[in-house]
C-alpha positions in Angstrom: 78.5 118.7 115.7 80.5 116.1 114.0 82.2 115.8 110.5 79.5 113.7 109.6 76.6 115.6 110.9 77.8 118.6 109.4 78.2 116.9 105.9 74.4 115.3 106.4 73.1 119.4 107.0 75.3 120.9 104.2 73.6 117.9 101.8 70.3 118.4 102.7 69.8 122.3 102.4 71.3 121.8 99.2 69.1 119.3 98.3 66.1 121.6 99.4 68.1 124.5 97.4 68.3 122.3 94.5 64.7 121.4 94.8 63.0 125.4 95.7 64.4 126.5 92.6 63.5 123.6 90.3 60.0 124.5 91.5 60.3 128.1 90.9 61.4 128.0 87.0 58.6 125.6 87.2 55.9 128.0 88.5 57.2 131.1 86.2 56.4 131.9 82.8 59.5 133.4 81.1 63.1 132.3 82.9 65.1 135.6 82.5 68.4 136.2 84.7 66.8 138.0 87.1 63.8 135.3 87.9 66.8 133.1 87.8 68.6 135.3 90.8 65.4 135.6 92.4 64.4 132.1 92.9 67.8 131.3 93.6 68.3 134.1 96.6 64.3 132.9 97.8 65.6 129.4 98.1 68.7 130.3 99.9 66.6 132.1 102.5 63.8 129.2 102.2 66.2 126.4 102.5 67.3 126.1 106.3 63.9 126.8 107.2 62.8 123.9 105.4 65.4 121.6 107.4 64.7 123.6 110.2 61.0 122.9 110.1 61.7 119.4 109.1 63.9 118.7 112.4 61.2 120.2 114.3 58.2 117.8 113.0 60.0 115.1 113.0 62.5 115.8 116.6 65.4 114.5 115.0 
């Protein structure tokens, strides 16, 4: 894995990070710290799964 490769995965589960818990404090009704630590943790578990799944459809 190259420099550049590397740099591309780091950016995009971050962006899918970024994006999982924007949707979370969306979906709940009262943001509290510990729906904040929550969501956060879900979408650091959810995150490379959601590259990974996205590598898989598209075979890149």
């Amino acid at each position: 894995m190259t420099r550049r490769t590397r740099l591309l995965a780091v950016a995009e589960v971050l962006t899918w990070w970024v994006l999982l818990v924007a949707l979370w404090l969306a979906l709940i009704s009262a943001v509290d710290t510990l729906e904040l630590v929550v969501g956060a943790s879900a979408a650091a578990l959810a995150a490379p799964a959601a590259r990974a799944a996205r590598r898989a459809v598209t075979d890149r």
